[in-house]
C-alpha positions as CSV (number, residue, x, y, z in Angstrom):
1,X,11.2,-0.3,12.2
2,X,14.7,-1.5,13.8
3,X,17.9,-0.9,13.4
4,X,21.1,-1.7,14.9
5,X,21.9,1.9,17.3
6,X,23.9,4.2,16.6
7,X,25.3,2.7,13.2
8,X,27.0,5.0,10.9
9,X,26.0,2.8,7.5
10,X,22.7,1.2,6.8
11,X,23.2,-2.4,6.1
12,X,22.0,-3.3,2.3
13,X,19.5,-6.0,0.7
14,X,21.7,-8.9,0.5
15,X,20.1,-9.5,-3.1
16,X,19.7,-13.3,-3.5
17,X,21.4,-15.4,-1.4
18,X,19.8,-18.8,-3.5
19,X,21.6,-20.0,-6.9
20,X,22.0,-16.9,-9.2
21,X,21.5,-19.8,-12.0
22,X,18.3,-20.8,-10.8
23,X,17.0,-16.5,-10.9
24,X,16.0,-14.2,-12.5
25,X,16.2,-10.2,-11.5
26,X,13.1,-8.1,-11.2
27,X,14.2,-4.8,-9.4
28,X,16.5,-3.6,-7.1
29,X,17.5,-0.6,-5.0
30,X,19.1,1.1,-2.0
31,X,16.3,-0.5,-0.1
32,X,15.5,-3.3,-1.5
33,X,16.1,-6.7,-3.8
34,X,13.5,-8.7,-5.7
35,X,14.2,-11.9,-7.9
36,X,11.9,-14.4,-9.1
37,X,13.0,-18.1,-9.3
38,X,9.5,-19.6,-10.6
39,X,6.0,-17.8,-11.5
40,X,4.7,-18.2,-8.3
41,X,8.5,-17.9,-6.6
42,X,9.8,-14.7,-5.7
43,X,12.5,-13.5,-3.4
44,X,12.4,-10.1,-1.9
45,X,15.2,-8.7,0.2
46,X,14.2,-5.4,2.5
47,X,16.5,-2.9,4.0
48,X,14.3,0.2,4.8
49,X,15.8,2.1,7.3
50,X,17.7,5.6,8.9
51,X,21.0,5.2,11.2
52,X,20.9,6.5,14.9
53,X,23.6,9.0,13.9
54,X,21.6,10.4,11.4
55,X,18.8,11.1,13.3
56,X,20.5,12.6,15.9
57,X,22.6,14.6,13.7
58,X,19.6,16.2,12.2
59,X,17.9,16.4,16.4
60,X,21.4,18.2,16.6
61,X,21.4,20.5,14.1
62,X,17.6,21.8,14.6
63,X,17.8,22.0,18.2
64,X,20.8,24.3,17.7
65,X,18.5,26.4,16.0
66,X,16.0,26.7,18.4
67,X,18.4,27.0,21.2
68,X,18.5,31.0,21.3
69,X,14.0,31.2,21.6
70,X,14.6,28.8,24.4
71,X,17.7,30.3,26.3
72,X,15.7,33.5,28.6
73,X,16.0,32.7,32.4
74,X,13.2,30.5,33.6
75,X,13.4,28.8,30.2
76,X,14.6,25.7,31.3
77,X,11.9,23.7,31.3
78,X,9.6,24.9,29.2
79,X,12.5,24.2,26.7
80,X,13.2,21.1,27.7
81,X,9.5,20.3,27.2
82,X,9.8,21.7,23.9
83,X,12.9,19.6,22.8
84,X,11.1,16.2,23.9
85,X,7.9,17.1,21.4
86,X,10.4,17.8,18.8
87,X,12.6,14.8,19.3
88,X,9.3,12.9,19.2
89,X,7.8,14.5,16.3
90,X,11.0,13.9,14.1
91,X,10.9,9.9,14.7
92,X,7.3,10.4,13.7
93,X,8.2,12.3,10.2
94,X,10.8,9.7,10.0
95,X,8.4,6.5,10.7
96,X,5.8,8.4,7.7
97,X,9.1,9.0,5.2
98,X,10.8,5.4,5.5
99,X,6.6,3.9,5.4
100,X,5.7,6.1,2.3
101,X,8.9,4.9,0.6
102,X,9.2,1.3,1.3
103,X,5.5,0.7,-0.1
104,X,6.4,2.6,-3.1
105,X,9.2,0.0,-3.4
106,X,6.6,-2.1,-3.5
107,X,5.0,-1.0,-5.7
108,X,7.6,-1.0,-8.2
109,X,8.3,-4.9,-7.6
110,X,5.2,-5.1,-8.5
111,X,5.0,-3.8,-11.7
112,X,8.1,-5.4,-12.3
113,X,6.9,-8.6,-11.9
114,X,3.6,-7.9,-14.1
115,X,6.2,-7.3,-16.6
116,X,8.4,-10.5,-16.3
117,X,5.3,-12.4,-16.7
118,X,4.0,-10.4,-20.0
119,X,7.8,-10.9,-21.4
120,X,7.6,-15.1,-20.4
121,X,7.6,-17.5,-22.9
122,X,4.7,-20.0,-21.1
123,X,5.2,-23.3,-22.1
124,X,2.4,-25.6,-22.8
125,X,3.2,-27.9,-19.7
126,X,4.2,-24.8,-17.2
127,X,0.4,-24.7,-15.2
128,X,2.2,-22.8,-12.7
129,X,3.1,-20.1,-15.2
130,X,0.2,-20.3,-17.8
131,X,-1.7,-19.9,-14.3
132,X,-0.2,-17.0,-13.1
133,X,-0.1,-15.2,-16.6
134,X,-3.9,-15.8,-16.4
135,X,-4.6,-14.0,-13.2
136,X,-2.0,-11.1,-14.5
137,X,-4.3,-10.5,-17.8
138,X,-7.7,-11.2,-15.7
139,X,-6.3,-8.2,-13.1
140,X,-5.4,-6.1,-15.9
141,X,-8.5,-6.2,-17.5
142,X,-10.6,-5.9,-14.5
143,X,-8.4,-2.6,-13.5
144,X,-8.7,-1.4,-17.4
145,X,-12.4,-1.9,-17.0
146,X,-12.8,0.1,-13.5
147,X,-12.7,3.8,-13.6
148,X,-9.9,5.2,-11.0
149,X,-8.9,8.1,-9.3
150,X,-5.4,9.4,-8.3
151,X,-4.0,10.1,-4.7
152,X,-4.7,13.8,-5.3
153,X,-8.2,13.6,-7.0
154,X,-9.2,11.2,-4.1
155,X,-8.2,13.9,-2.0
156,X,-10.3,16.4,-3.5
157,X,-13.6,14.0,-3.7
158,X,-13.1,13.7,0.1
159,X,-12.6,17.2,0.6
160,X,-9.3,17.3,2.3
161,X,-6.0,18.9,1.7
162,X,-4.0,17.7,-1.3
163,X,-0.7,19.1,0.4
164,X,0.6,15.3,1.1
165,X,-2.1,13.7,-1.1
166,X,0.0,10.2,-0.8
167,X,0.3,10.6,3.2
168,X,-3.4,11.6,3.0
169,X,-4.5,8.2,1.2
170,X,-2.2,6.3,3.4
171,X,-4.1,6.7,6.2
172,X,-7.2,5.3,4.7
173,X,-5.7,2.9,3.2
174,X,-4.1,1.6,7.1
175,X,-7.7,2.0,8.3
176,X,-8.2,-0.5,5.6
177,X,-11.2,2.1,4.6
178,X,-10.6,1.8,0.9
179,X,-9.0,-0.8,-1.8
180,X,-5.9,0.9,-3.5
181,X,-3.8,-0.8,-6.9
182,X,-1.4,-0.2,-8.7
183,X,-1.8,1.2,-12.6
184,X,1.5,2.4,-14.4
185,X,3.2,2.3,-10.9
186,X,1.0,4.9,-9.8
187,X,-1.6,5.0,-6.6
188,X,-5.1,4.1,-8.2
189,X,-8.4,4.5,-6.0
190,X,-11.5,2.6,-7.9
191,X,-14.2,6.2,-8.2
192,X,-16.9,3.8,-7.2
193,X,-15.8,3.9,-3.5
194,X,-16.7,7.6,-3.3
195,X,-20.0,9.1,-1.8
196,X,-19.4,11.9,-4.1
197,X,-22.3,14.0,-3.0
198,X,-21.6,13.6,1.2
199,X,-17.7,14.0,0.3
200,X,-16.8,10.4,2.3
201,X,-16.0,6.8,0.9
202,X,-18.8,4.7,1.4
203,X,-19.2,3.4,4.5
204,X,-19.7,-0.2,3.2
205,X,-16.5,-0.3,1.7
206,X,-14.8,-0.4,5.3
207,X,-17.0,-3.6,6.3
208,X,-16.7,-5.2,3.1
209,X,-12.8,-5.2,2.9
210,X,-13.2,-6.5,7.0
211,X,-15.1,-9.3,6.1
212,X,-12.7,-10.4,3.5
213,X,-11.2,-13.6,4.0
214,X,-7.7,-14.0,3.9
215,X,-7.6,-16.0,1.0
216,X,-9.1,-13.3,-1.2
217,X,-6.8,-10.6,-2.6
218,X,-8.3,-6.9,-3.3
219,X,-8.5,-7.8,-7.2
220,X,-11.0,-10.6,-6.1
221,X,-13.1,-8.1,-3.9
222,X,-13.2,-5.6,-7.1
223,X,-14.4,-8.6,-9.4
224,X,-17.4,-9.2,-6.6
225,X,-18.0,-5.7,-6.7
226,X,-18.0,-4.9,-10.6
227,X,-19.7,-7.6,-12.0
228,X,-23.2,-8.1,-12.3
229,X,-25.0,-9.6,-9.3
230,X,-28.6,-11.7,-9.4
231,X,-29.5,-9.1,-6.0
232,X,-29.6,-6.2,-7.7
233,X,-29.8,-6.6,-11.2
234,X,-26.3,-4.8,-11.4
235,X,-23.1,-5.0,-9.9
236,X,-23.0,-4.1,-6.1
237,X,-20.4,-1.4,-7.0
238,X,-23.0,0.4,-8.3
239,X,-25.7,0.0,-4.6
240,X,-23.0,0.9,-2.3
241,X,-25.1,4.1,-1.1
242,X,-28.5,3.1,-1.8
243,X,-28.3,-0.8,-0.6
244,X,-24.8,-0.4,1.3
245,X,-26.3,-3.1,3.8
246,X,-28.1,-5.3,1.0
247,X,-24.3,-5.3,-1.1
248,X,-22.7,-6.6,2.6
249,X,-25.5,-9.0,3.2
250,X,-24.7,-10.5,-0.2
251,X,-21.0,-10.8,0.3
252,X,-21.6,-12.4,3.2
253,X,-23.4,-15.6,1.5
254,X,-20.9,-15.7,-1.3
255,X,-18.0,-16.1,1.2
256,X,-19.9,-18.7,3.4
257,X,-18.1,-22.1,2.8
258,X,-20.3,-24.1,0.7
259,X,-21.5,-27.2,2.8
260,X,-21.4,-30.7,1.1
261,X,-23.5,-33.4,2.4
């Protein structure tokens, strides 16, 4: 995450710097500016970050407050030790805030978008907008049709801590470990990911989001996974833990290019 050092105001989204004419607002904030100029056009301006001043105002103010522990003769280095650790683990908590918050933004563009496209008028010779209200109704029924789980429940069918349930999830989701979407702007974890019993996700799941190619999104993966499949006589979601090699052994032929000759 950069910014410019020791700048005393963060420098805003600059919003749309295209034809206002030719736009049309999604969502904006502090951090960030979305606008859509076609269905398949959107412009998003990002601005997450903290000024150097402000990070060493707060380094400031807690290491004046740990100053007295640290002062006894002999001290010196031991605290100086301390200081760097601290220094260190406050860009961390910053790095985890300013992540956790910008792909909430996200998020939020998003949804906002889902709902432009439910509000647009499609006109019978717009493909590029009948096409992309299409895929919006075919996610949202494949997501109404998949039974989910929320930060915190995930937490608890993987038996960890529900202190920082979102933090938790994020690092699974980095690992790329499990799919994550988006219903009513909220974290949503499909339940069929989760080896209930052993108190893990599947390990599958890890191999089958590596092996998907770029040009498939998640929502593609979950339509693989949830509809019925000629291997199994039922959808792979549902073999993950008995077949879990069988389900990746299948999507490996259905993502083979097909060969014409």
């Amino acid at each position: 995450m950069a910014h410019a050092a020791r700048t005393e105001h963060r420098q805003q989204p600059s919003r749309v710097r295209t034809d206002p004419h030719r736009q049309r607002p999604l969502y904006a904030s502090d951090d960030i500016a979305a606008s859509a100029f076609t269905a398949g056009s959107v412009h998003v301006d990002v601005s997450v970050g903290a000024a150097s001043a402000d990070i060493d105002q707060w380094y400031s103010a807690v290491e004046a407050r740990t100053a007295p522990a640290s002062a006894r003769p002999g001290s010196e280095k031991a605290a100086g030790k301390a200081s760097g650790m601290l220094r260190e683990a406050m860009k961390a908590a910053f790095a985890e805030v300013f992540s956790n918050r910008f792909s909430s933004e996200i998020d939020k563009v998003v949804d906002a978008y889902r709902v432009m496209l439910r509000e647009s008028l499609a006109k019978g010779d717009d493909t590029e907008l009948q096409a992309a209200l299409n895929r919006a109704r075919l996610q949202e029924k494949i997501l109404a049709g998949t039974v989910m789980v929320d930060q915190a429940q995930a937490c608890e069918l993987l038996g960890l801590s529900a202190a920082n349930p979102s933090a938790t999830m994020k690092r699974k989701e980095d690992k790329r470990e499990i799919l994550r979407f988006t219903v009513d702007g909220r974290a949503a974890y499909p339940l069929f990911q989760f080896d209930v019993e052993r108190r893990r996700i599947h390990p599958a799941m890890a191999r089958l989001i590596a092996l998907k190619p770029q040009g498939w999104s998640g929502f593609r993966l979950l339509h693989w996974l949830t509809r019925p499949h000629l291997d199994f006589g039922a959808a792979p979601a549902e073999r993950l833990g008995a077949e879990g090699d069988a389900v990746i052994a299948a999507f490996e032929r259905e993502i083979v290019p097909a060969e014409h000759g």
